[in-house]
mmCIF file of the C-alpha atoms, coordinates in Angstrom:
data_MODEL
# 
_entry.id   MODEL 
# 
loop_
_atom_site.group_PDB 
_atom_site.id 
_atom_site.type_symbol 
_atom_site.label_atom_id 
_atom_site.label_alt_id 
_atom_site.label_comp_id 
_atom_site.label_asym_id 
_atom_site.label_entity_id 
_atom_site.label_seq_id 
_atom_site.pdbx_PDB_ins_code 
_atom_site.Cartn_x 
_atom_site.Cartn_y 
_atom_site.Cartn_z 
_atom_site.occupancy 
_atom_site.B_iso_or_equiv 
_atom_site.pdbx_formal_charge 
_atom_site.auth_seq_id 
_atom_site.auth_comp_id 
_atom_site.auth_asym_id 
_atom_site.auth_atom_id 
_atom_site.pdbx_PDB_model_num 
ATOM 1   C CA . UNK A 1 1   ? -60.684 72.021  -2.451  1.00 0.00 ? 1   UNK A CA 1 
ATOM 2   C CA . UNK A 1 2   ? -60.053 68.276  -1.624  1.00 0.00 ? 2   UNK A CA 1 
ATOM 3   C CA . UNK A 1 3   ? -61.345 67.533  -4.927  1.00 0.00 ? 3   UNK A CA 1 
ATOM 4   C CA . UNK A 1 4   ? -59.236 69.405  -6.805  1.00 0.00 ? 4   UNK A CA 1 
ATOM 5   C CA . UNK A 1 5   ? -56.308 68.746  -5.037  1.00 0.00 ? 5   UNK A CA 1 
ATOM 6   C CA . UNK A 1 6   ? -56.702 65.053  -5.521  1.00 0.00 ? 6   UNK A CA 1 
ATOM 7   C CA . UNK A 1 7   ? -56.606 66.292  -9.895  1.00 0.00 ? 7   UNK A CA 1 
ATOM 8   C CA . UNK A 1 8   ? -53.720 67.843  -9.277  1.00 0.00 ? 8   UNK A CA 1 
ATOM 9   C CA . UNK A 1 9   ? -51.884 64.805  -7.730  1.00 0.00 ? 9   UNK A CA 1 
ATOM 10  C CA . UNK A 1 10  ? -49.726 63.129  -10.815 1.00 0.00 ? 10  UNK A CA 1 
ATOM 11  C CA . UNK A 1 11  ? -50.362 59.413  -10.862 1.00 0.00 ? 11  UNK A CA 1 
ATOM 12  C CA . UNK A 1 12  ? -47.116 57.279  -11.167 1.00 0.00 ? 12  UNK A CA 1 
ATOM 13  C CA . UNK A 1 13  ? -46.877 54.885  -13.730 1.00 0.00 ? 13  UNK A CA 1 
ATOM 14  C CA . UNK A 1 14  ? -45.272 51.207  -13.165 1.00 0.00 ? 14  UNK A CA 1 
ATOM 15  C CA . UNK A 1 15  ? -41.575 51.377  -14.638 1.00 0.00 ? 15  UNK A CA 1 
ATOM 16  C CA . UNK A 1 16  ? -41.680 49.217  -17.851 1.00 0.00 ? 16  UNK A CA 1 
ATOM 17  C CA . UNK A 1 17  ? -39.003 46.067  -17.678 1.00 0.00 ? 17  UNK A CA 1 
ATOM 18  C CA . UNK A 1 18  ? -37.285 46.630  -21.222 1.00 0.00 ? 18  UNK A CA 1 
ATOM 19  C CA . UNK A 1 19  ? -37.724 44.107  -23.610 1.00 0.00 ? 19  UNK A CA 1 
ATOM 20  C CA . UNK A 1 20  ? -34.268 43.607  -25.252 1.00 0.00 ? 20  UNK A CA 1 
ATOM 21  C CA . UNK A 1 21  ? -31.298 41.858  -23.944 1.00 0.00 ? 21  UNK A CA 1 
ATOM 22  C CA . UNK A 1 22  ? -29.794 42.962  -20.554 1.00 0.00 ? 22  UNK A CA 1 
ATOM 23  C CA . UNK A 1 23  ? -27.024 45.543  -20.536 1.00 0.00 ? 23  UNK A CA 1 
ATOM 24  C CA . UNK A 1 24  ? -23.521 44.662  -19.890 1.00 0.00 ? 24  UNK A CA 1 
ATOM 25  C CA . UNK A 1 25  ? -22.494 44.163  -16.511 1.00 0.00 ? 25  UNK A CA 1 
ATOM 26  C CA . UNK A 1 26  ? -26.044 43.527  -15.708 1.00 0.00 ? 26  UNK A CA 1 
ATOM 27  C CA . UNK A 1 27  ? -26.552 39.881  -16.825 1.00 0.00 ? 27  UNK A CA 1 
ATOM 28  C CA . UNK A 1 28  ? -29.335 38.064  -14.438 1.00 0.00 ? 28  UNK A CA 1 
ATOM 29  C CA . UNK A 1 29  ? -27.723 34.997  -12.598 1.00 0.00 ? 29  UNK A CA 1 
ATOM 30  C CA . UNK A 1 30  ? -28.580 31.828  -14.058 1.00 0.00 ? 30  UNK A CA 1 
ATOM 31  C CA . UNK A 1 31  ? -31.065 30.016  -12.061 1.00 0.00 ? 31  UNK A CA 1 
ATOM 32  C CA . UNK A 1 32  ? -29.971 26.987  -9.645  1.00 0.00 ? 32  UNK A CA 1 
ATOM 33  C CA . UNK A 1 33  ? -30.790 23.664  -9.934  1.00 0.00 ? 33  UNK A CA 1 
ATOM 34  C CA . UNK A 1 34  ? -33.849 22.734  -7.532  1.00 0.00 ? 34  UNK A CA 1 
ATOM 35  C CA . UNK A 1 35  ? -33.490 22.206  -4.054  1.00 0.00 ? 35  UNK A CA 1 
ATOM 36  C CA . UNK A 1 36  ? -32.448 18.301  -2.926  1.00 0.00 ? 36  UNK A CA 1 
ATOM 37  C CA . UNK A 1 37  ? -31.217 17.681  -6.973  1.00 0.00 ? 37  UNK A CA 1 
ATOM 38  C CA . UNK A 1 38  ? -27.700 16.374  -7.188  1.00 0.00 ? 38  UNK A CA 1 
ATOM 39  C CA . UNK A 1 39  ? -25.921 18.721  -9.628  1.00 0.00 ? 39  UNK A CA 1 
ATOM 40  C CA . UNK A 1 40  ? -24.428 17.294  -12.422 1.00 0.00 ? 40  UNK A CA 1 
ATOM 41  C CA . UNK A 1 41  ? -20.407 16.184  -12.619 1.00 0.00 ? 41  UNK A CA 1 
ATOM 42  C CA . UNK A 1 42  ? -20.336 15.923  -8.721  1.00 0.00 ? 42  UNK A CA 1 
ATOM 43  C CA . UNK A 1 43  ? -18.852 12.901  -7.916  1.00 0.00 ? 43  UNK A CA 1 
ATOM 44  C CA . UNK A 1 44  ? -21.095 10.902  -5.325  1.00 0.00 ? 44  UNK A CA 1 
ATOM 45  C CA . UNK A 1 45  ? -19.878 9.944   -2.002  1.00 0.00 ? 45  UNK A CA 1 
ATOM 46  C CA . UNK A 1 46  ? -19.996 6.079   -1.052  1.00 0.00 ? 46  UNK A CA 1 
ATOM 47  C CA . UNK A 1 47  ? -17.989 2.756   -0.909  1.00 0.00 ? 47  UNK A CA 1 
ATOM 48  C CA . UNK A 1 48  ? -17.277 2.583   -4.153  1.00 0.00 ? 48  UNK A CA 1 
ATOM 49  C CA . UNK A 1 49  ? -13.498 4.189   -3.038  1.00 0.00 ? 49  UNK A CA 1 
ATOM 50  C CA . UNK A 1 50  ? -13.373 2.047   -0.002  1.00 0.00 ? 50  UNK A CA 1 
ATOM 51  C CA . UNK A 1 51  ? -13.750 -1.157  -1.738  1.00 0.00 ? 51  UNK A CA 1 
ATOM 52  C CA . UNK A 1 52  ? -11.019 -0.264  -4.120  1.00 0.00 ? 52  UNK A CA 1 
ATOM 53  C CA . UNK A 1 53  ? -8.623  0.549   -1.623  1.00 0.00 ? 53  UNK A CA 1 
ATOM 54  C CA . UNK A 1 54  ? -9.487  -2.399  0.640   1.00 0.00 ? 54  UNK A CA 1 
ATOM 55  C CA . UNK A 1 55  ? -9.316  -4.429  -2.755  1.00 0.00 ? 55  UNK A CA 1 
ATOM 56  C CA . UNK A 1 56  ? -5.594  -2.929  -3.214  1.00 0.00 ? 56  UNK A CA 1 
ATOM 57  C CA . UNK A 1 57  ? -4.387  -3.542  0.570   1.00 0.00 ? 57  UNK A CA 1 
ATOM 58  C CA . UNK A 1 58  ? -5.659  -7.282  0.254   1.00 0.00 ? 58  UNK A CA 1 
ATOM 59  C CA . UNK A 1 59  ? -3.989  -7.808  -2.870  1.00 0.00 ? 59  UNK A CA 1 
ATOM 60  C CA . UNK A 1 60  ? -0.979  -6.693  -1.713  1.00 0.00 ? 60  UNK A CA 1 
ATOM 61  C CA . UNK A 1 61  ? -0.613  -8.666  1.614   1.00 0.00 ? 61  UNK A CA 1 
ATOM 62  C CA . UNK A 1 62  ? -1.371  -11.843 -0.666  1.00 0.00 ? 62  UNK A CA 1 
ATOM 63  C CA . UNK A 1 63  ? 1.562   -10.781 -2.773  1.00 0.00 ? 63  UNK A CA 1 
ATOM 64  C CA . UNK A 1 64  ? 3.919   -10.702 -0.115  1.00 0.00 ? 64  UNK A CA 1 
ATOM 65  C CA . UNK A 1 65  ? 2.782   -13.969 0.976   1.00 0.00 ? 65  UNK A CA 1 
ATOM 66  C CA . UNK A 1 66  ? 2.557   -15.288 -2.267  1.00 0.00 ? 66  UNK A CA 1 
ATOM 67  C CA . UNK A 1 67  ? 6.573   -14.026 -2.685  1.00 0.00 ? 67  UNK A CA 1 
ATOM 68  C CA . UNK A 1 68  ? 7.693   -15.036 0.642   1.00 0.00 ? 68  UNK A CA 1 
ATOM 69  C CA . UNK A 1 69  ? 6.205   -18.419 1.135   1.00 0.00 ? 69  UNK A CA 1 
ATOM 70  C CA . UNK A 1 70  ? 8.745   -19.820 -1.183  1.00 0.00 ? 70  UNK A CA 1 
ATOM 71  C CA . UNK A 1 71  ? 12.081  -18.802 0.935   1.00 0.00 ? 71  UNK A CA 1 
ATOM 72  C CA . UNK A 1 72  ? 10.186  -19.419 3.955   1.00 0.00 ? 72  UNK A CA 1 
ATOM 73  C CA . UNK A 1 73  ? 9.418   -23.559 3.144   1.00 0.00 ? 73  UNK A CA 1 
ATOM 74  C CA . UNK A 1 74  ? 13.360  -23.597 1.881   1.00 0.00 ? 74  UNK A CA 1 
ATOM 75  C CA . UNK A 1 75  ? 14.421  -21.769 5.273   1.00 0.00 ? 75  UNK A CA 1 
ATOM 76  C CA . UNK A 1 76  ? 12.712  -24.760 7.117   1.00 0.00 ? 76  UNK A CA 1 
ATOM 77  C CA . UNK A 1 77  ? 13.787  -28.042 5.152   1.00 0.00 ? 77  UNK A CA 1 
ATOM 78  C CA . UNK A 1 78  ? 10.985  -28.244 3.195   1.00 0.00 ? 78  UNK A CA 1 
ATOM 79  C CA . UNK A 1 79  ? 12.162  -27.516 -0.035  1.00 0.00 ? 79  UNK A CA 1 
ATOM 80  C CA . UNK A 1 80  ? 15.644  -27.485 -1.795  1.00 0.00 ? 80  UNK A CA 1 
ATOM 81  C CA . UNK A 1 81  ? 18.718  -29.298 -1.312  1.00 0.00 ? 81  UNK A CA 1 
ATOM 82  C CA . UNK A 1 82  ? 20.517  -28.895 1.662   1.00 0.00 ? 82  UNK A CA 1 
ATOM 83  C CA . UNK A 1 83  ? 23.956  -28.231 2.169   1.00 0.00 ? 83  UNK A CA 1 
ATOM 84  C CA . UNK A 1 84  ? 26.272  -25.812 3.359   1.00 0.00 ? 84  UNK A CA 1 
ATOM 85  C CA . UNK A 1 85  ? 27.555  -22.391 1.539   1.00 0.00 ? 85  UNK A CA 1 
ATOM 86  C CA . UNK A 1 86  ? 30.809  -20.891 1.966   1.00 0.00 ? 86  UNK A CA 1 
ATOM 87  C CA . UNK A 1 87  ? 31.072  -17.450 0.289   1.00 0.00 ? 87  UNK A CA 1 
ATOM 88  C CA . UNK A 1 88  ? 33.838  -16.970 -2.097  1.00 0.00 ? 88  UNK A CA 1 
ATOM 89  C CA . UNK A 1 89  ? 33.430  -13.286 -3.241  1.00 0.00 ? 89  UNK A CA 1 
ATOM 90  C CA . UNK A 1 90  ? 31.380  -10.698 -3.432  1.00 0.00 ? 90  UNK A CA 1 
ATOM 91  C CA . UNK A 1 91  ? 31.423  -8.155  -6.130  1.00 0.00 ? 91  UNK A CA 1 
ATOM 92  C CA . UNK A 1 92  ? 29.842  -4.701  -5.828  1.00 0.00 ? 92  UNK A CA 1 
ATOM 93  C CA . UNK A 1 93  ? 27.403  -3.663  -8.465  1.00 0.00 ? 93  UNK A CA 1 
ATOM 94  C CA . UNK A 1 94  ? 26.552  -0.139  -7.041  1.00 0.00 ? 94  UNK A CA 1 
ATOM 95  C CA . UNK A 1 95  ? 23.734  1.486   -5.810  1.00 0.00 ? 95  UNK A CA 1 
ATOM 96  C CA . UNK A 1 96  ? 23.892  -0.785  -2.629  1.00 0.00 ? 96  UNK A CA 1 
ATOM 97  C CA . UNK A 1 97  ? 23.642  -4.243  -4.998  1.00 0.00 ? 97  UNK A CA 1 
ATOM 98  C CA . UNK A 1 98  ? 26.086  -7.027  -4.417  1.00 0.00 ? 98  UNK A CA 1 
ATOM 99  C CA . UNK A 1 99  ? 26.806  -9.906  -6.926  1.00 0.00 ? 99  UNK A CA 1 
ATOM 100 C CA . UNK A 1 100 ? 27.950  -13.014 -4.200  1.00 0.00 ? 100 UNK A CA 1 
ATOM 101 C CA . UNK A 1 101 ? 29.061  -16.095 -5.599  1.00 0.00 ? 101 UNK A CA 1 
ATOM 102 C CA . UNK A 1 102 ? 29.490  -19.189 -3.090  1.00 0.00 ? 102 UNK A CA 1 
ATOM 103 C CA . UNK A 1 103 ? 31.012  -22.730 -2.949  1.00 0.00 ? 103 UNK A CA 1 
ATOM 104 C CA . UNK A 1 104 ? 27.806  -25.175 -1.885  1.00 0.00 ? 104 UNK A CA 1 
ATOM 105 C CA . UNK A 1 105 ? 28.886  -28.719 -0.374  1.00 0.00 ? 105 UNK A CA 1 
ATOM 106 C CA . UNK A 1 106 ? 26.225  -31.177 -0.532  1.00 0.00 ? 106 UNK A CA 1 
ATOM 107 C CA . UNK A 1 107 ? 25.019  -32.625 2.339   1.00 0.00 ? 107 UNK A CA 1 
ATOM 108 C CA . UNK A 1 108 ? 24.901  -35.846 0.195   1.00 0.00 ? 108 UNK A CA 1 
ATOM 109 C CA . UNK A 1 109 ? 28.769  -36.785 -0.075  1.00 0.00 ? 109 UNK A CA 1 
ATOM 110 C CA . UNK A 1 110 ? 27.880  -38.693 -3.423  1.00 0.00 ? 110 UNK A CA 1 
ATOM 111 C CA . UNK A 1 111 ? 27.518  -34.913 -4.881  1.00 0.00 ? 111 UNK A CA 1 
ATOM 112 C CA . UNK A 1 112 ? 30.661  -32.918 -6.124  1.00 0.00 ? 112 UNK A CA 1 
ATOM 113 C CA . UNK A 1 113 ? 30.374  -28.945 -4.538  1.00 0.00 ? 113 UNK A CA 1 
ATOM 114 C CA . UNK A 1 114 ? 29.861  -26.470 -6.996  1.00 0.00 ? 114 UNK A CA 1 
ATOM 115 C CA . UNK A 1 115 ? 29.714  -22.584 -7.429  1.00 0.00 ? 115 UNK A CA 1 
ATOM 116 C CA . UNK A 1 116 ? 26.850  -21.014 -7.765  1.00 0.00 ? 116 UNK A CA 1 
ATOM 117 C CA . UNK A 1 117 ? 25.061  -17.630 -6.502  1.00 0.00 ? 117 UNK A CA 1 
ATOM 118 C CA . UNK A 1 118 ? 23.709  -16.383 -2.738  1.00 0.00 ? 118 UNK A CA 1 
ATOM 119 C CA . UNK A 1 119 ? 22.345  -13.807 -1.205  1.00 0.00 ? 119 UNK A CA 1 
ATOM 120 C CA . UNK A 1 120 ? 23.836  -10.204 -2.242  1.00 0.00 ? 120 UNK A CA 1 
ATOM 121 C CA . UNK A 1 121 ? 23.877  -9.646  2.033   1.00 0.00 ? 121 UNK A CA 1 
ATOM 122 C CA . UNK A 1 122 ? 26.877  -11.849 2.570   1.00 0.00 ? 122 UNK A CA 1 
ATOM 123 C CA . UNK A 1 123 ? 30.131  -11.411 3.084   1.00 0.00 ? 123 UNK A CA 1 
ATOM 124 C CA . UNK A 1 124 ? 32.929  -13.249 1.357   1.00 0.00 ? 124 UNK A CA 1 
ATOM 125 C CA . UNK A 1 125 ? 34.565  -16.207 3.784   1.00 0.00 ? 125 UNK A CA 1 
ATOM 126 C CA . UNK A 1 126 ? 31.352  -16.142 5.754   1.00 0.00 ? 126 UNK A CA 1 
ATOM 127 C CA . UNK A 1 127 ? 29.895  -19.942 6.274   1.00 0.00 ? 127 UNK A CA 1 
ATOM 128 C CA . UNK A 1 128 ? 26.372  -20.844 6.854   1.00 0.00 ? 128 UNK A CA 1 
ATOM 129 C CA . UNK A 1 129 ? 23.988  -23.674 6.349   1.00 0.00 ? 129 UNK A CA 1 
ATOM 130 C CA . UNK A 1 130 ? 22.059  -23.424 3.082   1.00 0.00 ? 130 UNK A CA 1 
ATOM 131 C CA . UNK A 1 131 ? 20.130  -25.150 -0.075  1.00 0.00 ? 131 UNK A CA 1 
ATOM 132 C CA . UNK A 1 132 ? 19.818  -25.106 -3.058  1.00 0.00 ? 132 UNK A CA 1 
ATOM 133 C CA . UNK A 1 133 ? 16.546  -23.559 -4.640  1.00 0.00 ? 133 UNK A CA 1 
ATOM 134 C CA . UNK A 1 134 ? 14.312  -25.899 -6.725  1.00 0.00 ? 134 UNK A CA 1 
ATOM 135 C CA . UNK A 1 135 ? 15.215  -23.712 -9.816  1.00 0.00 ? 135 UNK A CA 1 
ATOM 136 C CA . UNK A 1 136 ? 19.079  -24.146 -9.257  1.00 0.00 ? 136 UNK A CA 1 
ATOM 137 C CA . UNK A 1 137 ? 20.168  -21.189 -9.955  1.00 0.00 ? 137 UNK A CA 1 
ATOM 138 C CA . UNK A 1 138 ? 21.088  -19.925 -6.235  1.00 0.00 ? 138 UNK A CA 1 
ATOM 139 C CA . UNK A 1 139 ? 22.073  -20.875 -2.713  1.00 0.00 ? 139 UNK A CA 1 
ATOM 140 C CA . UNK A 1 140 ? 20.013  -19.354 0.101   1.00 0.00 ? 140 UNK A CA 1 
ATOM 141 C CA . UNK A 1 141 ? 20.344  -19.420 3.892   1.00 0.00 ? 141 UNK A CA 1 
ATOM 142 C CA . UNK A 1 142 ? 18.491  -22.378 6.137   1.00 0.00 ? 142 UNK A CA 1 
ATOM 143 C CA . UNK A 1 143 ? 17.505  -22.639 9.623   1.00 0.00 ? 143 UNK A CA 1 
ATOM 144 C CA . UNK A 1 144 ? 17.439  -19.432 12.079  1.00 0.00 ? 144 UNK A CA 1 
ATOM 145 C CA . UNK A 1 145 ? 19.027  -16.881 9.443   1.00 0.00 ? 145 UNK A CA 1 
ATOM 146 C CA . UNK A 1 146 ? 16.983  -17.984 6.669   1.00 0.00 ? 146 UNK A CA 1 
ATOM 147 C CA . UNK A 1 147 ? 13.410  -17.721 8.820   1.00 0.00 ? 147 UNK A CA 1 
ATOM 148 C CA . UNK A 1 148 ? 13.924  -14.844 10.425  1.00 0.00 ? 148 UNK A CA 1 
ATOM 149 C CA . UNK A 1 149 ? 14.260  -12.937 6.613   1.00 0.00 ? 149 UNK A CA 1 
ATOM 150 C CA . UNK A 1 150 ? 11.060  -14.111 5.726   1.00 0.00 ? 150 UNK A CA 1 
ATOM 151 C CA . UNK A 1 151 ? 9.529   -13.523 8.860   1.00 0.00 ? 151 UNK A CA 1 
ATOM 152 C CA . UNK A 1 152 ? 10.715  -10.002 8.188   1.00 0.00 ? 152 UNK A CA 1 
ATOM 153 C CA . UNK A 1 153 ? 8.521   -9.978  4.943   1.00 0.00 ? 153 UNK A CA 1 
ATOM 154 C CA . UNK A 1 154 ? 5.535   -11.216 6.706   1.00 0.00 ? 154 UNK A CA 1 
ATOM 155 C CA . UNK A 1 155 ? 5.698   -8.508  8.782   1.00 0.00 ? 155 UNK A CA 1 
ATOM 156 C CA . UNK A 1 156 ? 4.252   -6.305  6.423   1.00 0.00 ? 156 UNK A CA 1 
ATOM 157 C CA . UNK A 1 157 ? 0.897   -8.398  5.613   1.00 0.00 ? 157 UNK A CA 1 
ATOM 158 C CA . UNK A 1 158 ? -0.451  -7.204  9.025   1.00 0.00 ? 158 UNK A CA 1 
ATOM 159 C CA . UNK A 1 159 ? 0.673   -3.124  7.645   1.00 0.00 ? 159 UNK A CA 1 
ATOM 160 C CA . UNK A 1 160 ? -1.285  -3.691  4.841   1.00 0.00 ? 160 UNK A CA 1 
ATOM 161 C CA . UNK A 1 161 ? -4.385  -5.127  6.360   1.00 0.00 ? 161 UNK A CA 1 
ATOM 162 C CA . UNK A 1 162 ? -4.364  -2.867  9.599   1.00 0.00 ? 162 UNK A CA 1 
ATOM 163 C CA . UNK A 1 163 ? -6.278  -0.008  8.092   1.00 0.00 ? 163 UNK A CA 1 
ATOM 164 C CA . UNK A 1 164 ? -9.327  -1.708  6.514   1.00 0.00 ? 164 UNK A CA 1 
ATOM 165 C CA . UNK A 1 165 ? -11.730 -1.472  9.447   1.00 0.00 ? 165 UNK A CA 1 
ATOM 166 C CA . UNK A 1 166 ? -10.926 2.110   9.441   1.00 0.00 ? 166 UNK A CA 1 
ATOM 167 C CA . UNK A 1 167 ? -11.425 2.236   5.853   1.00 0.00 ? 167 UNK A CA 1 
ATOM 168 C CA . UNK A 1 168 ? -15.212 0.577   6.254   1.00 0.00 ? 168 UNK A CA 1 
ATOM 169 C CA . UNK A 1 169 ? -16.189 3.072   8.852   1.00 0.00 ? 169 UNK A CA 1 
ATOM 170 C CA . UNK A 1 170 ? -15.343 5.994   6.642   1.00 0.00 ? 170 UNK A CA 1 
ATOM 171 C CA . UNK A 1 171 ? -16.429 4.320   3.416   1.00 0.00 ? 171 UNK A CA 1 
ATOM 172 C CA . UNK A 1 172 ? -20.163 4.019   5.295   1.00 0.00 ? 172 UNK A CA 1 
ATOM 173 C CA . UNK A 1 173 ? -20.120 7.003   7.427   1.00 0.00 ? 173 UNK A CA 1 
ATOM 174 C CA . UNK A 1 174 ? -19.832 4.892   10.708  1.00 0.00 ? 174 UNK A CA 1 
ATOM 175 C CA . UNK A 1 175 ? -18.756 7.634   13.405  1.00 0.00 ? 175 UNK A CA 1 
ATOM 176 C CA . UNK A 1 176 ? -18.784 5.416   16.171  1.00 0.00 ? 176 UNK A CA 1 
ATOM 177 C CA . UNK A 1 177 ? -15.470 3.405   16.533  1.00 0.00 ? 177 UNK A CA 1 
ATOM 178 C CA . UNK A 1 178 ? -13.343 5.516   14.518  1.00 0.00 ? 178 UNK A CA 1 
ATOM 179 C CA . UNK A 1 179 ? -10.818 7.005   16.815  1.00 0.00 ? 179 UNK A CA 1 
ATOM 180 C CA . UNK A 1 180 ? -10.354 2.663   18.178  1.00 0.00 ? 180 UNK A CA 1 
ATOM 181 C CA . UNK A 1 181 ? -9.737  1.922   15.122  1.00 0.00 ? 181 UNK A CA 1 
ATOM 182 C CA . UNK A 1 182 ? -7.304  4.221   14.111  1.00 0.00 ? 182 UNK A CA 1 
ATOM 183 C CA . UNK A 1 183 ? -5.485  4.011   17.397  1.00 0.00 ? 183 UNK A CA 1 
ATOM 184 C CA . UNK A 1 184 ? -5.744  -0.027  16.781  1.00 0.00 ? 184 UNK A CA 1 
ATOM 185 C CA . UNK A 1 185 ? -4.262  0.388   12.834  1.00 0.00 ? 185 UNK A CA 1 
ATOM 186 C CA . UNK A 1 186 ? -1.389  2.286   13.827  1.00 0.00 ? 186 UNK A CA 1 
ATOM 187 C CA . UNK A 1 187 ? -0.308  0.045   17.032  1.00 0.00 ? 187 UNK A CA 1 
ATOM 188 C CA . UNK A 1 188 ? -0.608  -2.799  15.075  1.00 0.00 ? 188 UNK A CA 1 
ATOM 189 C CA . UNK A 1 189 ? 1.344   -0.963  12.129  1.00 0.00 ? 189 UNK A CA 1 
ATOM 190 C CA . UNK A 1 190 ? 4.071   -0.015  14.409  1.00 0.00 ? 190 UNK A CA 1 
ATOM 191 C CA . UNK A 1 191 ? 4.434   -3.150  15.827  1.00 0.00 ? 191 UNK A CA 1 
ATOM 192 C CA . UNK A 1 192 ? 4.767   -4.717  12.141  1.00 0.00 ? 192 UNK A CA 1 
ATOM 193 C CA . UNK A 1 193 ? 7.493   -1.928  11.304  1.00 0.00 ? 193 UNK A CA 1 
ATOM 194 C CA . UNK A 1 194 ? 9.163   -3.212  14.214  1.00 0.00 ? 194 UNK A CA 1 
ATOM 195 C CA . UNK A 1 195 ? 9.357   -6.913  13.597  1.00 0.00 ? 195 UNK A CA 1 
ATOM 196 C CA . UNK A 1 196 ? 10.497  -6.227  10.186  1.00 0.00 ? 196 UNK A CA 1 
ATOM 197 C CA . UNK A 1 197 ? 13.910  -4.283  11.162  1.00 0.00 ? 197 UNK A CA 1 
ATOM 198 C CA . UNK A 1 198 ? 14.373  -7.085  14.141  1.00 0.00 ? 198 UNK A CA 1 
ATOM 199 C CA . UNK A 1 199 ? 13.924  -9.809  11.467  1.00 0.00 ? 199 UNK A CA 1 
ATOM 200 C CA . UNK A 1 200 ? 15.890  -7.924  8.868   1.00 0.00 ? 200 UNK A CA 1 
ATOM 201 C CA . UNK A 1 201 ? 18.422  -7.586  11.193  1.00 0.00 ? 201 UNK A CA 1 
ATOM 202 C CA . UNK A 1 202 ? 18.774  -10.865 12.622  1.00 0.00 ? 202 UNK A CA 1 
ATOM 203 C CA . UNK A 1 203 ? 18.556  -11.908 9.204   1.00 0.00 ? 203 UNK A CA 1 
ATOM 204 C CA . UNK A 1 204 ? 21.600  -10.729 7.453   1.00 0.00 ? 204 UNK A CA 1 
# 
């Protein structure tokens, strides 16, 4: 009876895979690319973006330098031709710009005064000591005035430069120091901020 039983017993045949394209809705997933391969148009991580933007933050302190070192050597005697500047008028332009025009005596008597142009931040019948620019073309303050506006440009060298060690330790996946550093860049930020308004202030 076990024998015949066993006869009786349909056998199940393997289902067959079919050979033509995949229905609709059905389409097998593309395999991934092997473990620990980069995948293609993923941009890499590294310093290349740090050393750009520690590139850009050094080029721009050296441009304020480069711009301010001019007024700042006139502000202290060492270039121009000194004098004193006694402003005549001052002509509004709009949008905050003011077209100043000033009488400049000569500290040299042998020199006739003329009128030329100052700084847009003066008002007309002020009087302060000034010289003229190497160019010729305008009077600018001297002494205390004249320093503490380029001092007020300085200022932001320090802003600009305040960030790179923070930049280094993220461009090289430093974790240690991070939170100093930031805390460092934005004391020494504010405290730039601040000298700038003082020196802008005592400036004008």
């Amino acid at each position: 009876m076990q024998h015949a039983n066993r006869k009786g017993r349909s056998r199940r045949k393997p289902a067959r895979r079919p050979s033509g394209p995949a229905p609709a809705g059905r389409q097998p997933r593309p395999a991934g690319p092997p473990a620990g391969k980069p995948v293609a148009g993923r941009r890499p991580r590294g310093p290349v973006g740090m050393l750009f933007l520690i590139g850009l933050m050094v080029f721009l302190a050296y441009t304020v330098i480069d711009t301010t070192r001019p007024g700042l050597e006139i502000a202290l005697g060492d270039r121009g031709t000194p004098g004193t500047a006694e402003v005549l008028s001052c002509e509004a332009l709009g949008e905050g710009r003011y077209d100043c025009q000033a009488r400049f005596t000569f500290d040299d008597p042998a020199r006739e005064p003329i009128v030329i142009d100052t700084v847009p931040d003066a008002e007309a019948g002020e009087v302060f000591p000034a010289a003229l620019t190497p160019e010729g073309d305008r009077v600018v303050p001297t002494g205390e005035r004249g320093v503490w506006t380029s001092v007020a440009l300085l200022a932001l060298v320090p802003l600009c430069l305040a960030f790179i060690p923070t930049m280094v330790l993220y461009g090289f996946g430093i974790q240690r120091g991070r939170r100093t550093s930031m805390i460092g860049a934005f004391a020494v930020s504010a405290l730039s901020l601040l000298v700038c308004v003082v020196g802008l202030i005592l400036g004008s």
